[in-house]
C-alpha positions in Angstrom: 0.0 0.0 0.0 1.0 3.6 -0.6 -0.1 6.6 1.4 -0.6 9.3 -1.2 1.4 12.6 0.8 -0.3 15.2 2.3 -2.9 13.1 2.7 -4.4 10.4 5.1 -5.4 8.0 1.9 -3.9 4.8 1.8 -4.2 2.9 -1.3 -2.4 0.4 -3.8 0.4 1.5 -6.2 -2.2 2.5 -9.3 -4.7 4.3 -9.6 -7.7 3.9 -11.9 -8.4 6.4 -14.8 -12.3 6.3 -15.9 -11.8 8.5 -18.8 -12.9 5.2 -20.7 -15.8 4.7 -18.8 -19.2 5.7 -21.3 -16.8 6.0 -24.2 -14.9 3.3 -25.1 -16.7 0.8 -22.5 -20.0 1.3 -21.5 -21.8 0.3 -18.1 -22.3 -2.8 -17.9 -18.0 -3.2 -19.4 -17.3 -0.5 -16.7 -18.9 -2.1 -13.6 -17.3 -5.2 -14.7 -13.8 -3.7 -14.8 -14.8 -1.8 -11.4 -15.7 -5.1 -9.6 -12.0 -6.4 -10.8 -10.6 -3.8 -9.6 -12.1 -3.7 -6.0 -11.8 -7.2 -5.9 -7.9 -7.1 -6.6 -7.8 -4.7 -3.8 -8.2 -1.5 -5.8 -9.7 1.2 -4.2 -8.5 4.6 -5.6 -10.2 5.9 -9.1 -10.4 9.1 -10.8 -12.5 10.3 -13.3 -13.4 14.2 -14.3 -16.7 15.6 -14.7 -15.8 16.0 -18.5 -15.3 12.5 -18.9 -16.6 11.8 -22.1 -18.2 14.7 -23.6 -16.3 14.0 -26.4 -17.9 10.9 -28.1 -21.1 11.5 -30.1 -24.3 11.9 -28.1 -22.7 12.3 -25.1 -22.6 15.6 -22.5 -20.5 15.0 -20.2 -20.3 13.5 -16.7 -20.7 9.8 -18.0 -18.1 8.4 -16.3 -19.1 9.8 -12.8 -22.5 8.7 -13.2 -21.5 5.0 -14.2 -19.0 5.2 -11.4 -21.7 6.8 -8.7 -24.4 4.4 -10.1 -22.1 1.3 -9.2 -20.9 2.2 -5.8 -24.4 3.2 -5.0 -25.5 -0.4 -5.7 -22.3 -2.2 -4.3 -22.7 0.0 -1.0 -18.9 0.1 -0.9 -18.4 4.4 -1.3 -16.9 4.6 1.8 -14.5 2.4 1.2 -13.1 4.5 -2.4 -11.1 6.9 -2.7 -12.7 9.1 -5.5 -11.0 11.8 -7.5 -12.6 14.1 -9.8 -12.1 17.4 -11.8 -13.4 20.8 -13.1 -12.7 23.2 -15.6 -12.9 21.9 -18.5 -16.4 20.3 -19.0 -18.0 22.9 -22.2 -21.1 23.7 -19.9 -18.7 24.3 -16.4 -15.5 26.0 -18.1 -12.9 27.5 -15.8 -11.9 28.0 -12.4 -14.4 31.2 -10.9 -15.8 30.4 -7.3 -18.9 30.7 -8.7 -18.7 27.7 -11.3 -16.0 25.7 -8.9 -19.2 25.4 -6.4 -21.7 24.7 -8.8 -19.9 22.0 -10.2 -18.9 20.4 -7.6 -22.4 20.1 -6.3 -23.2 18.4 -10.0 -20.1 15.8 -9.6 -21.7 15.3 -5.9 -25.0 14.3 -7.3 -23.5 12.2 -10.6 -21.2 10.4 -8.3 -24.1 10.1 -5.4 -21.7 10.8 -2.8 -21.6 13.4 0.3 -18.0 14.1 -0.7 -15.0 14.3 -3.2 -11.5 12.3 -1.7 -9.3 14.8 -4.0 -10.6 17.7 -6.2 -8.7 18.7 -9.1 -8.5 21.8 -11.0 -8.4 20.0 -14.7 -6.6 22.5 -16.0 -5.1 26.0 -15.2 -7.5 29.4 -16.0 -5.6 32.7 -16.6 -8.7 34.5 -16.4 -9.6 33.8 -13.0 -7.3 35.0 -9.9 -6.0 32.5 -8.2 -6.6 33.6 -4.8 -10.8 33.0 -6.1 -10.0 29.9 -7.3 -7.9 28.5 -4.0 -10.5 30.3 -1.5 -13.5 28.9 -3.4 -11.9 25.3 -3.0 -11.1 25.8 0.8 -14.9 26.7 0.8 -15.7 23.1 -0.3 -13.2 21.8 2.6 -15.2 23.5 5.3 -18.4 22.7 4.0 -16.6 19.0 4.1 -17.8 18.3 0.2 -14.3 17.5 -0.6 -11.4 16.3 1.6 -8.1 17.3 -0.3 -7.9 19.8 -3.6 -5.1 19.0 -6.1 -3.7 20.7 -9.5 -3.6 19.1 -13.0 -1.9 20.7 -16.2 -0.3 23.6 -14.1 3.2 25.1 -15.2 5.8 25.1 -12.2 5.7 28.9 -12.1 1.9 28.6 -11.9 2.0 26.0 -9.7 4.5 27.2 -6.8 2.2 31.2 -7.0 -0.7 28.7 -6.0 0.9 26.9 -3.4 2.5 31.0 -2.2 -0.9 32.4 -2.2 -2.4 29.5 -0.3 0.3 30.0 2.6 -0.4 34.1 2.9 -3.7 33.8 3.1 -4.5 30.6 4.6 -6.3 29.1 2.1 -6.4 25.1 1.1 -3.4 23.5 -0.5 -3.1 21.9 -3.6 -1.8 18.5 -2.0 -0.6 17.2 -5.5 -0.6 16.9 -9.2 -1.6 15.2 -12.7 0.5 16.1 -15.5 1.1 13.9 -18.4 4.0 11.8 -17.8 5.1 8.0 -19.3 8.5 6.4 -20.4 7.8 8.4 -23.6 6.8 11.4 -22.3 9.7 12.6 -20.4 10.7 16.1 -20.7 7.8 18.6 -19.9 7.4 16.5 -16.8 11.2 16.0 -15.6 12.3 19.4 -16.5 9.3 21.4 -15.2 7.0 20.6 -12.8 9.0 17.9 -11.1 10.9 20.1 -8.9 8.3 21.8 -7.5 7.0 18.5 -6.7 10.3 17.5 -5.0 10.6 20.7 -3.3 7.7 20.6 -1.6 6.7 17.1 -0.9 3.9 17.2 -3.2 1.8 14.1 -4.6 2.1 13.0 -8.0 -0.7 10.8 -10.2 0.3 11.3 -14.0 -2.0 10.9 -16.4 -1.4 8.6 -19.7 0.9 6.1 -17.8 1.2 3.7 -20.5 1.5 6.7 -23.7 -2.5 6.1 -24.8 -2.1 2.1 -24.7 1.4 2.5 -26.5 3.3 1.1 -24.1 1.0 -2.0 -23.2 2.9 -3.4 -26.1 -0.1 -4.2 -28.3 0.9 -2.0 -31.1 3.6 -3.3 -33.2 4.9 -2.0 -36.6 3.2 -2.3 -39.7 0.0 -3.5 -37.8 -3.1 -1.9 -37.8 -5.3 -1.8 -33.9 -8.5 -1.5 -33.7 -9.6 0.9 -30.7 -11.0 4.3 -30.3 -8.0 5.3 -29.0 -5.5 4.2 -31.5 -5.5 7.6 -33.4 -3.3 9.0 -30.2 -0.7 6.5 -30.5 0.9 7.8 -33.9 3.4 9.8 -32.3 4.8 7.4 -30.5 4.9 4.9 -33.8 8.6 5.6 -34.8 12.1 4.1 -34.0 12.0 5.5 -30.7 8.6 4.1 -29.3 9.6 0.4 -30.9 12.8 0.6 -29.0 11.0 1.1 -26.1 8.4 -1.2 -26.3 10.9 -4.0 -27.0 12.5 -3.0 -23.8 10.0 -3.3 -21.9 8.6 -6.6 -23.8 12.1 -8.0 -22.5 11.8 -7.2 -18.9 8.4 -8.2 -18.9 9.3 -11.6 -20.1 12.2 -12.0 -17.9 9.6 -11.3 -14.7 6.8 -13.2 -16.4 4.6 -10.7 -16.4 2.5 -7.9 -18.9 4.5 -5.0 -20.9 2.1 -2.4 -19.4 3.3 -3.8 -15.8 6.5 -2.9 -16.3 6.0 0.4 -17.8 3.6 1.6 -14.7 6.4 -0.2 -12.7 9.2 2.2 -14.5 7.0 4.9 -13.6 6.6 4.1 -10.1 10.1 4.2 -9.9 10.4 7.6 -10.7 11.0 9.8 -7.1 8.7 11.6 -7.5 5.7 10.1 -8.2 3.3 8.6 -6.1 0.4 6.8 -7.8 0.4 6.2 -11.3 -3.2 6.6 -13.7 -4.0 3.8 -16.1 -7.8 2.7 -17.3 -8.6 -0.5 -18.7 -11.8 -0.9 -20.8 -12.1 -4.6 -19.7 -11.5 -7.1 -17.1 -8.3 -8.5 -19.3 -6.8 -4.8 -19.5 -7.5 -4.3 -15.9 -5.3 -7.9 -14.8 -2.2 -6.5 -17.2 -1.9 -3.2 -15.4 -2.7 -5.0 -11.6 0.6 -6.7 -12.0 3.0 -5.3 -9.0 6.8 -5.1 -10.1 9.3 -3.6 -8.9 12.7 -3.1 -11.3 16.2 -3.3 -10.3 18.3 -0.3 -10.6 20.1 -1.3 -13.5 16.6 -2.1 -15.4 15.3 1.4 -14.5 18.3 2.9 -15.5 18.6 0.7 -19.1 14.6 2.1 -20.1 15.8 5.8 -19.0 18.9 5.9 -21.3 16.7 4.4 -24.5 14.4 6.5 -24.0 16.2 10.1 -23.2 
């Protein structure tokens, strides 16, 4: 178990993404993949409350409904630990006090629960003052809607007047962040916010763990995938990415285990991060990425230098 810092939340090493839950899988695929994961000993999941306005027909809020409609009927809220976003939804843009309540309340309601385990700003808003944005959020913590507020997308500079403004005037903390970070996806991450999350102890959940299903090791040269999500994988499609992969297909073998294991384990690795996000659309997805590893120094060291 890992307790995520700053916080009194004790959960396993991964974190569940339900960006996939009423796009790619729908409920009856996602309360199956939520039973796995509970029943592995899961408990920690995180969604957004623009999670998935982007497929046809949708308006947003999907997957917190399937994921409030499921714990509502397995009884077991109490035992989550639930994270979930705003600012980004079309109809609940931005960070304003007034839209950071109102949303809130409509995540509340989607994810029938009396509270949020970690709120996230989904991304940063340069039109709203921070100091509105922070106090509105310590307004949630007294009201005891949400239990720990958290930043996702923020530049370091951004970040660390955040964290300043909280100390001077006493407001709520961001406790942690979600940036984009994988094997792949190295430089944005290492170079900029990762200091700031050194510095001052933060939590760290990156999103895209396993580069869009790159790095599960199911795309191979010259082959063609079919998913929903395979559009987002071309950029990693070059000598690069294959090099990678075949890395990781190699360790994976050697500890008998799935390529995506060993890429959330490389992750995991990393000192500053805390819990990674992955999402699996079924129960089969779910056992790759449920696979505990931990690499030896010289491994972790082999899949950084292929890969700077």
């Amino acid at each position: 178990m890992v307790t995520i810092p700053q916080t009194s939340l004790s959960v396993l090493p991964l974190c569940l993404g339900g960006n996939v839950f009423g796009w790619s899988a729908d409920q009856a695929q996602s309360e199956q993949v939520l039973d796995a994961f509970v029943q592995a000993g899961g408990t920690f999941i995180d969604t957004a409350d623009v999670y998935s306005e982007w497929k046809d027909g949708n308006q947003g809020g999907e997957s917190e409904t399937i994921i409030g409609a499921w714990a509502a009927k397995r009884r077991n809220r109490n035992s989550l630990a639930i994270a979930t976003k705003v600012a980004k939804l079309s109809t609940r843009p931005g960070l304003s006090a007034k839209n950071i309540l109102a949303a809130c309340d409509e995540s509340l309601a989607r994810l029938k629960s009396d509270h949020i385990d970690i709120y996230y700003a989904h991304e940063d808003d340069l039109k709203t003052p921070l100091g509105e944005t922070l106090e509105a959020f310590s307004k949630l913590i007294d009201q005891g809607k949400v239990r720990y507020i958290a930043a996702s997308n923020y530049t370091p500079e951004r970040l660390t007047e955040a964290l300043a403004i909280s100390q001077e005037n006493g407001f709520a903390k961001y406790i942690g962040v979600q940036n984009w970070y994988n094997l792949l996806d190295r430089k944005e991450y290492e170079e900029g916010v990762a200091k700031v999350v050194s510095d001052q102890k933060l939590a760290s959940a990156p999103f895209f763990g396993l580069a869009r299903g790159f790095l599960s090791g199911k795309y191979k040269p010259n082959q063609i995938v079919e998913s929903v999500r395979s559009g987002g994988v071309t950029n990693y499609q070059n000598d690069r990415g294959w090099r990678a992969v075949d890395a990781l297909r190699e360790i994976a073998s050697k500890y008998g285990t799935s390529v995506s294991s060993i890429a959330l384990a490389w992750l995991r690795a990393q000192p500053t991060v805390s819990v990674p996000i992955a999402s699996a659309r079924t129960s089969e997805q779910l056992e790759e990425i449920m696979q505990f590893v931990e690499l030896a120094p010289d491994e972790i060291a082999y899949l950084c230098e292929i890969t700077a």
